[in-house]
C-alpha positions as CSV (number, residue, x, y, z in Angstrom):
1,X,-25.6,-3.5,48.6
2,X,-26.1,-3.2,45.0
3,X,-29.3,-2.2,42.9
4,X,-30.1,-3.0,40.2
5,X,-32.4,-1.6,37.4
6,X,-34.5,-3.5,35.2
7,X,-35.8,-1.7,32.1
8,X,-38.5,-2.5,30.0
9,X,-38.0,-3.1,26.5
10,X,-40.6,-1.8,24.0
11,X,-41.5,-4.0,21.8
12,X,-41.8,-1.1,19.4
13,X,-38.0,-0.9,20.0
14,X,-37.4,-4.8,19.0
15,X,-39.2,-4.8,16.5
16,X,-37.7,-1.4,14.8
17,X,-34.5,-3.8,14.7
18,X,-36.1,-6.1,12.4
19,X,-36.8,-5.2,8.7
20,X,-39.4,-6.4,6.8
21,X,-37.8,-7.5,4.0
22,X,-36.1,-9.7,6.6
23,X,-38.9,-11.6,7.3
24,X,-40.1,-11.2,3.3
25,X,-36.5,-12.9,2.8
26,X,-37.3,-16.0,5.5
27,X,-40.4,-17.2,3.7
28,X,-39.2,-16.8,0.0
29,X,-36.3,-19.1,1.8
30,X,-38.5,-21.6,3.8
31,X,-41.4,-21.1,1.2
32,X,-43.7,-20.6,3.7
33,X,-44.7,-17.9,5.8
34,X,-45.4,-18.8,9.4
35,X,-48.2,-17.4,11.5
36,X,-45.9,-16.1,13.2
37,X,-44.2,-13.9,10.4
38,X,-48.0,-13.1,9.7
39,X,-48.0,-11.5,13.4
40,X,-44.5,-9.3,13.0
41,X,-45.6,-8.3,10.2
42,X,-48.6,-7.0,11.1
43,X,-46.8,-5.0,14.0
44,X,-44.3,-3.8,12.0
45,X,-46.7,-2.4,9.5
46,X,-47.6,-0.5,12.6
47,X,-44.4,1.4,12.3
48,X,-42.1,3.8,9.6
49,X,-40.4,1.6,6.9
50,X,-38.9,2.0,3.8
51,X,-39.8,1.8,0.4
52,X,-37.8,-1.3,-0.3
53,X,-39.9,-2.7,2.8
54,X,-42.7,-1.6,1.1
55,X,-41.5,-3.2,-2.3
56,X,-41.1,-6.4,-0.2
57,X,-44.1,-6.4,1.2
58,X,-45.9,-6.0,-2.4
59,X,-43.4,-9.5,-3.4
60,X,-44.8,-11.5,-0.7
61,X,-48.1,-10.7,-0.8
62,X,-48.3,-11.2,-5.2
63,X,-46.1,-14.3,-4.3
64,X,-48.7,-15.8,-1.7
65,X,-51.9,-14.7,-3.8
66,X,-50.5,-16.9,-6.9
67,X,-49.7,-19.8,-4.7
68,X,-45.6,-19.3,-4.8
69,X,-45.9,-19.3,-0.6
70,X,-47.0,-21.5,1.0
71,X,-49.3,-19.4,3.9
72,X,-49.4,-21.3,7.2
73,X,-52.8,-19.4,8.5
74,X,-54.4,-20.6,5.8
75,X,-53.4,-24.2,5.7
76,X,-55.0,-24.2,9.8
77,X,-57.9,-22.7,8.0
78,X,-58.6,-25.4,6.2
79,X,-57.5,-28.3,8.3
């Protein structure tokens, strides 16, 4: 008879796999930032990152305040 073991992943774990500046690089390239972007984000502002994260970060956000993104949340905002 065999067992087996599930494990858990921690999301804290998944998420350390992605990079911010990878998400940063899938709106400049879509031009939009999905609500769901918005959301990893968010979480993996919750965690250590790097100064070029950072710097991305600081791109997206200047690029979405001038109107160079398009920002999903806000276009359900206002429909």
């Amino acid at each position: 008879m065999h067992h087996f073991i599930q494990g858990c992943i921690n999301i804290t774990s998944v998420l350390n796999m992605i990079l911010i500046r990878d998400v940063v690089q899938q709106a400049f390239t879509t031009g939009c930032l999905t609500v769901e972007a918005e959301e990893q984000l968010r979480q993996l502002l919750k965690t250590k990152y790097d100064l070029d994260d950072l710097k991305a970060f600081m791109r997206l956000q200047q690029a979405t305040m001038e109107g160079l993104l398009r920002q999903e949340s806000r276009d359900l905002k206002h429909n």
